[in-house]
Backbone as JSON Lines, residues from 0, in Angstrom:
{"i":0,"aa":"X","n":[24.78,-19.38,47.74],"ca":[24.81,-20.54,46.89],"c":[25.58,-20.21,45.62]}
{"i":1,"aa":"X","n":[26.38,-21.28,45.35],"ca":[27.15,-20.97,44.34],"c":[27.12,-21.57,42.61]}
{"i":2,"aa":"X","n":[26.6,-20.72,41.59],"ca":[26.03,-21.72,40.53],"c":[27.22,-22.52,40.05]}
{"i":3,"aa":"X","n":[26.82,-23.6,39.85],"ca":[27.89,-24.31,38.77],"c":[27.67,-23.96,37.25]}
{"i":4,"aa":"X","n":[28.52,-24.61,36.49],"ca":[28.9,-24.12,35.29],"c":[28.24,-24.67,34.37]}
{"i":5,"aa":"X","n":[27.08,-25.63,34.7],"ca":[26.53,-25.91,34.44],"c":[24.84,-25.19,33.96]}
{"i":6,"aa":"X","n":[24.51,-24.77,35.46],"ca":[23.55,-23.89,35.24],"c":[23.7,-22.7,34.8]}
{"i":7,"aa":"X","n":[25.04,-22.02,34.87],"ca":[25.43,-21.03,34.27],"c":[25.5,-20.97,33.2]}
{"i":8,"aa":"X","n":[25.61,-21.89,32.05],"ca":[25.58,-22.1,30.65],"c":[24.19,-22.22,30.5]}
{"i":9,"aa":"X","n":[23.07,-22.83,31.4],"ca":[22.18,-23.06,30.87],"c":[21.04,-21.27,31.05]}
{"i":10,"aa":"X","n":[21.6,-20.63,32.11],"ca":[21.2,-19.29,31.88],"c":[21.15,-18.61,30.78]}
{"i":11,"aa":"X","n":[22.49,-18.68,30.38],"ca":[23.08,-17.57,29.4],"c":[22.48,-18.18,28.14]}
{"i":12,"aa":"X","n":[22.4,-20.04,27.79],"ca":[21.08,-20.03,26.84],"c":[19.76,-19.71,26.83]}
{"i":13,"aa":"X","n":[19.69,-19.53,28.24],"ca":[18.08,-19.2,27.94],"c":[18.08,-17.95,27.86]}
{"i":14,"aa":"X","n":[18.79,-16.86,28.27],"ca":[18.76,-15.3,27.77],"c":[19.29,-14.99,26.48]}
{"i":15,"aa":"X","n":[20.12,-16.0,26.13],"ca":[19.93,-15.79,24.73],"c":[18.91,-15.88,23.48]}
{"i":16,"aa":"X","n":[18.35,-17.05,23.92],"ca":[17.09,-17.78,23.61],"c":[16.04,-16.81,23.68]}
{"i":17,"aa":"X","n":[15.89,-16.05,24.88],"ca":[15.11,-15.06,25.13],"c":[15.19,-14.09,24.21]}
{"i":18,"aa":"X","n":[16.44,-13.48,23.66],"ca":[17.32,-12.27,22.99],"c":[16.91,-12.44,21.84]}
{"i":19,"aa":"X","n":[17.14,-13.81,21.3],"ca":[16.52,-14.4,19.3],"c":[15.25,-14.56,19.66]}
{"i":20,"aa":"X","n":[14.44,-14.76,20.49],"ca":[13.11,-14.91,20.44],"c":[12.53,-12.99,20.52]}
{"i":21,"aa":"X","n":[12.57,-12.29,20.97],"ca":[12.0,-11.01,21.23],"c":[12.84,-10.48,19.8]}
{"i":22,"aa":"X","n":[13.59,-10.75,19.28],"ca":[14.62,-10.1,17.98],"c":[14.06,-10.82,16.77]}
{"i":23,"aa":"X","n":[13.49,-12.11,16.81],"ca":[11.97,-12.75,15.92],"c":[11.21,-12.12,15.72]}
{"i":24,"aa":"X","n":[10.66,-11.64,16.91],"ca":[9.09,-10.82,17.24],"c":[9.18,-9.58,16.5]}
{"i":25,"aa":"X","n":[10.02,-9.13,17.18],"ca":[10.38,-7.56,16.02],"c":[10.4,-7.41,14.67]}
{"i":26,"aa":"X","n":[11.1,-8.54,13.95],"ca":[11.06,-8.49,12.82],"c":[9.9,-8.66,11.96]}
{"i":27,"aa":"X","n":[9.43,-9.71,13.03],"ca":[7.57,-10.05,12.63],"c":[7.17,-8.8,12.35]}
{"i":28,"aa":"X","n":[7.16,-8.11,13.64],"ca":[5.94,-7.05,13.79],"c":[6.71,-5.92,12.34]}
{"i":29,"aa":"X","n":[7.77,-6.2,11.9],"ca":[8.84,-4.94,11.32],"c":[7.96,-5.7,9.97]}
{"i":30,"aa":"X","n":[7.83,-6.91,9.6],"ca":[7.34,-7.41,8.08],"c":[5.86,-7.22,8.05]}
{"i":31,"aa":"X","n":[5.0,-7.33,9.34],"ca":[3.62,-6.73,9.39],"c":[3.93,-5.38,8.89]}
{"i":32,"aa":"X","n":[4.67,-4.74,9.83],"ca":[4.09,-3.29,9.39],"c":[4.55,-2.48,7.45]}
{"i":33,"aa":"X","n":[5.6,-3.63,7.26],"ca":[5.94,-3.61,5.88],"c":[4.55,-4.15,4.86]}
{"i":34,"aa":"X","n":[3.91,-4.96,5.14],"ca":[3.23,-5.81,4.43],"c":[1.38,-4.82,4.65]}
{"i":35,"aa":"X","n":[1.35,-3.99,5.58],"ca":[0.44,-3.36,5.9],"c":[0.37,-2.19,5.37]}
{"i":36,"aa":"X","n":[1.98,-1.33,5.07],"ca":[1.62,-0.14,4.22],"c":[2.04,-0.75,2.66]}
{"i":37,"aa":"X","n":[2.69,-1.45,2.22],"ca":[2.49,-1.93,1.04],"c":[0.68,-2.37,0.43]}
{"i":38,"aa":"X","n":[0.17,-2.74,1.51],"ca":[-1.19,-2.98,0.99],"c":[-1.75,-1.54,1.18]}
{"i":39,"aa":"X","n":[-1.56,-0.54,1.59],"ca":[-2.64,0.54,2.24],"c":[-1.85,0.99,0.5]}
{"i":40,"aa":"X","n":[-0.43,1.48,-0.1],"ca":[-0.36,1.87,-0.91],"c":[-0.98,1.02,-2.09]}
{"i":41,"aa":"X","n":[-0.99,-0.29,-2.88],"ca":[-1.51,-0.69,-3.31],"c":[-3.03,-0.45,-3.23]}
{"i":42,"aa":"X","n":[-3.57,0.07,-2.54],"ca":[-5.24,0.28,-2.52],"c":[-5.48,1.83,-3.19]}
{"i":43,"aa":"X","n":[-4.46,2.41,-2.73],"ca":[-4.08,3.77,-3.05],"c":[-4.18,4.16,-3.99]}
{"i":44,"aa":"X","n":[-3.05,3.27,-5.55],"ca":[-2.98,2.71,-7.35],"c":[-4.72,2.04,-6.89]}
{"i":45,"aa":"X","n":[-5.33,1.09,-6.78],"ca":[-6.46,0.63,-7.01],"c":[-7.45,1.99,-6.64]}
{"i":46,"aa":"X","n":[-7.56,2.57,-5.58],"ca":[-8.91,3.57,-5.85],"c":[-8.57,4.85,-6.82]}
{"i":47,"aa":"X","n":[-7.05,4.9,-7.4],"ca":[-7.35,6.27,-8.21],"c":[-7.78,5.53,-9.72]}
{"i":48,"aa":"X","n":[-7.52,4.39,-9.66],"ca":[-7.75,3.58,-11.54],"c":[-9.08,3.58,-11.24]}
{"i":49,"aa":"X","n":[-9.94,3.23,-9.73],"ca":[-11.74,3.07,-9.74],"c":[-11.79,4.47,-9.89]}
{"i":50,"aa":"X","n":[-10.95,5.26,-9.55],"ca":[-11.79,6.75,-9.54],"c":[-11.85,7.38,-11.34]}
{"i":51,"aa":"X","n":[-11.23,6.98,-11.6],"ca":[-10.47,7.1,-12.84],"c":[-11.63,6.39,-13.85]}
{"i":52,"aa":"X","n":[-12.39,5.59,-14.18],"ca":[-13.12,4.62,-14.06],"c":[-14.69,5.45,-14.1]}
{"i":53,"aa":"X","n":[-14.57,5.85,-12.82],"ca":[-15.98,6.18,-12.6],"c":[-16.53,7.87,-12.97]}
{"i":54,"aa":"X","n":[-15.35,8.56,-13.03],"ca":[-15.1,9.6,-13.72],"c":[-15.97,9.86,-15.06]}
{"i":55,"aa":"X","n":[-14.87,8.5,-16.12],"ca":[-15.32,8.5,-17.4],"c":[-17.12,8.02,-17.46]}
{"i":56,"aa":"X","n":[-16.61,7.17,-16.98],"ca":[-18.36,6.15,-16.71],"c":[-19.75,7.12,-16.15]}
{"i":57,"aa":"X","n":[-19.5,7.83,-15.15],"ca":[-20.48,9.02,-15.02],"c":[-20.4,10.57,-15.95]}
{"i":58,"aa":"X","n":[-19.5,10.74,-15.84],"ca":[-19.72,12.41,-16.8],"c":[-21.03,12.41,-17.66]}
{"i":59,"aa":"X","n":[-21.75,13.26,-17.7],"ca":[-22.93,13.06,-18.29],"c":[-24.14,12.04,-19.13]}
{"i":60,"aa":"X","n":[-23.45,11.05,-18.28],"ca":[-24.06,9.72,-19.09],"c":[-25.82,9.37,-18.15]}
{"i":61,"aa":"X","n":[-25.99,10.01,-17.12],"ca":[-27.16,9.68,-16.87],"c":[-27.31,10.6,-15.13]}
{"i":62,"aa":"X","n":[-28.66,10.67,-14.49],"ca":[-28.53,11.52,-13.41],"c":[-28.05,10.91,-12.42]}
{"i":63,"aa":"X","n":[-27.02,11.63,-11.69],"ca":[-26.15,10.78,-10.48],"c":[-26.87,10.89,-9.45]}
{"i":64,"aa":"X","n":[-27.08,10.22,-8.62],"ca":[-27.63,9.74,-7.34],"c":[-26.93,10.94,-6.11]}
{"i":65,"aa":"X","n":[-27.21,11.38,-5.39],"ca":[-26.68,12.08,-4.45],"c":[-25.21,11.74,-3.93]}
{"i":66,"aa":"X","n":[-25.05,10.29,-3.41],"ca":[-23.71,10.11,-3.11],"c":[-22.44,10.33,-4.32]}
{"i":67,"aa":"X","n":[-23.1,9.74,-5.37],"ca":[-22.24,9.71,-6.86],"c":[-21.76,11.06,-7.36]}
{"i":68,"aa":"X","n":[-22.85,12.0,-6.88],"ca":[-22.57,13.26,-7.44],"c":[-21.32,13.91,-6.22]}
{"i":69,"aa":"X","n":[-21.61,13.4,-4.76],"ca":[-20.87,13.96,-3.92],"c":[-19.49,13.08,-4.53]}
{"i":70,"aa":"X","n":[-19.13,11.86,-4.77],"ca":[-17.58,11.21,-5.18],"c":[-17.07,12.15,-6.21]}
{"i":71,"aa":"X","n":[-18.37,12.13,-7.27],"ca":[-17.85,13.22,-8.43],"c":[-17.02,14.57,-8.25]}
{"i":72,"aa":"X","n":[-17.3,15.18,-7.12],"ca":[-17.16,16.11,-6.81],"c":[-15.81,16.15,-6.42]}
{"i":73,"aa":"X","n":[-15.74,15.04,-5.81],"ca":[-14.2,14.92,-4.65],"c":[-13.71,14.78,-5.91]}
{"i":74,"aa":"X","n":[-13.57,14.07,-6.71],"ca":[-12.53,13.27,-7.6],"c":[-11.84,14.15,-8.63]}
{"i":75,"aa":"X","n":[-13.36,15.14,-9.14],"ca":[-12.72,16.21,-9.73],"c":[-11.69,17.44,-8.96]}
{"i":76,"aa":"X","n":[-11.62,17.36,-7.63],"ca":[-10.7,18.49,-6.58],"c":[-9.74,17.88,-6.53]}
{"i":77,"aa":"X","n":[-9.59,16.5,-6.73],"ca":[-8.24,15.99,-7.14],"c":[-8.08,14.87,-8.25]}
{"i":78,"aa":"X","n":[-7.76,15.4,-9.32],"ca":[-7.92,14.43,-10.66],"c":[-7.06,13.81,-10.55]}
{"i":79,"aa":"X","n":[-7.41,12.04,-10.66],"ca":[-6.82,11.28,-10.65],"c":[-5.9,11.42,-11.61]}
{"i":80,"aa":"X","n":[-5.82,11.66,-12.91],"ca":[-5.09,11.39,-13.81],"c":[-4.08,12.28,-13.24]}
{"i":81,"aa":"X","n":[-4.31,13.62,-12.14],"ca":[-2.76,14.55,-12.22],"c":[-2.19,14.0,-11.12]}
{"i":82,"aa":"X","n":[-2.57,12.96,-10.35],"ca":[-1.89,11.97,-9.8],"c":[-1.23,11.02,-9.96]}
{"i":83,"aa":"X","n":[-1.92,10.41,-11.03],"ca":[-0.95,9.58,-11.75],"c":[0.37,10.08,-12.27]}
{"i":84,"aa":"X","n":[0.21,11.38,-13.08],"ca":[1.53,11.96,-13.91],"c":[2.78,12.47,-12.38]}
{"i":85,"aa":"X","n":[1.61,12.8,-11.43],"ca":[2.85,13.5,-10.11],"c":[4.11,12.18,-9.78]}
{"i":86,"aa":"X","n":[4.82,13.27,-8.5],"ca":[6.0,12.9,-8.18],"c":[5.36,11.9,-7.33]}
{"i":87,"aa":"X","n":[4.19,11.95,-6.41],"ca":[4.02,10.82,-5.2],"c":[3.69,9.36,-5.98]}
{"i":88,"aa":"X","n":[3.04,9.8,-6.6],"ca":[2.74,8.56,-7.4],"c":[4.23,7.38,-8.02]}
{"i":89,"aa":"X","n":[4.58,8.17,-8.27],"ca":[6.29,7.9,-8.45],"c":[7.38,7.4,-7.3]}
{"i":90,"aa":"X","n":[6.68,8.01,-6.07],"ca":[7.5,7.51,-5.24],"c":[6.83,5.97,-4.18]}
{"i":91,"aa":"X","n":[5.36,6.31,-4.41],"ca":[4.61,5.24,-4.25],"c":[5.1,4.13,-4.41]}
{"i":92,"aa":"X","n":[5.45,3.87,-6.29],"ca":[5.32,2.77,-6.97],"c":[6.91,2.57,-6.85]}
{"i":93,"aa":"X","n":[7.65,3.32,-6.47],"ca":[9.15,2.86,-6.16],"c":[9.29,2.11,-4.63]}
{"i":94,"aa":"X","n":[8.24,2.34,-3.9],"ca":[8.13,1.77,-2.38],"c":[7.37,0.68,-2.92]}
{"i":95,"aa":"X","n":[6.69,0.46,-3.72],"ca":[6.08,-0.93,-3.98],"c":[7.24,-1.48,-5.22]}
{"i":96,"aa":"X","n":[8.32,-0.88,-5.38],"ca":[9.0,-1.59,-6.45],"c":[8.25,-2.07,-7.91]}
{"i":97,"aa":"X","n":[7.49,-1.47,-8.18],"ca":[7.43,-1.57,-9.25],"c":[7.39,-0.29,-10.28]}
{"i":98,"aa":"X","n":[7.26,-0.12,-11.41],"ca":[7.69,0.79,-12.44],"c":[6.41,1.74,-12.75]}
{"i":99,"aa":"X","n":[6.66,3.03,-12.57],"ca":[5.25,4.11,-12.09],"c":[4.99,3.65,-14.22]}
{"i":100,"aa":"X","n":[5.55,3.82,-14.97],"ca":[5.51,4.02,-16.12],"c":[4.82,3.03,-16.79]}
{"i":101,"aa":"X","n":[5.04,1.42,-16.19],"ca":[4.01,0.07,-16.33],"c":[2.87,0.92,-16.04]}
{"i":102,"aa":"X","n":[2.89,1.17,-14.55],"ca":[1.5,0.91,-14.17],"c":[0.52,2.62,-14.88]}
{"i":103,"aa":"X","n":[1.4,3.32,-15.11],"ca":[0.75,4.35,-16.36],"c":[0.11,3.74,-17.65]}
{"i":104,"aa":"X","n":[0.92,2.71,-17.68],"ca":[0.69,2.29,-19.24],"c":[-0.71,1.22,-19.55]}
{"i":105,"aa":"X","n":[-0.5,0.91,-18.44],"ca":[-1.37,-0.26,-17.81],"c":[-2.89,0.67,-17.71]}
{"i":106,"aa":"X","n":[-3.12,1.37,-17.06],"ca":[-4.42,2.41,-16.79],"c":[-4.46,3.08,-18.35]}
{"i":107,"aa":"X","n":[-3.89,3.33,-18.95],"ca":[-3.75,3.99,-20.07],"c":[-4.9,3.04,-21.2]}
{"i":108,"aa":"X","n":[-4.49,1.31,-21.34],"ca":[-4.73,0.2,-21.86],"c":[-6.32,0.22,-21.48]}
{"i":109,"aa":"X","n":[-6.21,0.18,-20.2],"ca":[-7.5,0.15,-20.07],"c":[-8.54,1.0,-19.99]}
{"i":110,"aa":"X","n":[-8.22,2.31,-19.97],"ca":[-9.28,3.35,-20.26],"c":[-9.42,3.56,-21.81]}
{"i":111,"aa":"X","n":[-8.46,3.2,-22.73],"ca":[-8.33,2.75,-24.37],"c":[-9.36,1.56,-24.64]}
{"i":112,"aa":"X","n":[-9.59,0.31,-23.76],"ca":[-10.09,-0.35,-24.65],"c":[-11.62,-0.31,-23.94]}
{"i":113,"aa":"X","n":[-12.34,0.74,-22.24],"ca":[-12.84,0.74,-22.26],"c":[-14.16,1.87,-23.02]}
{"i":114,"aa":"X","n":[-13.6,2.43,-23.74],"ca":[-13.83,3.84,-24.56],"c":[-14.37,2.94,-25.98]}
């Protein structure tokens, strides 16, 4: 059987059709997975400012509860604040496009006016 030129055009749209539709999908899944480590880093800046936070707020201000004393513990093996000043932190906030030096200044503001 021999196609006409008809159905033959209408092939080659639908594999094309097929081609922009699966080349959609990708990009989807390419802006999920953009939009998924942008949030995992953003949580990243949010738990070192809570750690940062809870640091000041517990240090000898009253007896810590077992779990509190175990966070305490972690937080001091890696001080938030020498995270903030590092290079990752820097490269973090350049993958989130924004300016490591704001968001220094910004944590800075607020451990100032909560003091």
């Amino acid at each position: 059987m021999r196609l006409t030129s008809s159905s033959t055009d209408d092939q080659s749209k639908g594999q094309l059709d097929a081609v922009f539709e699966a080349e959609r999908r990708l990009m989807a899944d390419d802006q999920r997975d953009v939009h998924a480590c942008r949030k995992l880093w953003r949580s990243v800046i949010e738990r070192t400012v809570d750690d940062m936070r809870f640091l000041r707020d517990n240090v000898g201000h009253r007896k810590l509860k077992k779990h509190e004393e175990e966070r305490l513990r972690r937080i001091r093996e890696n001080p938030p604040a020498e995270f903030v000043q590092g290079v990752w932190f820097e490269q973090i906030c350049d993958y989130l496009q924004v300016s490591p030096e704001r968001i220094r200044r910004a944590i800075t503001e607020q451990e100032v006016s909560a003091a």
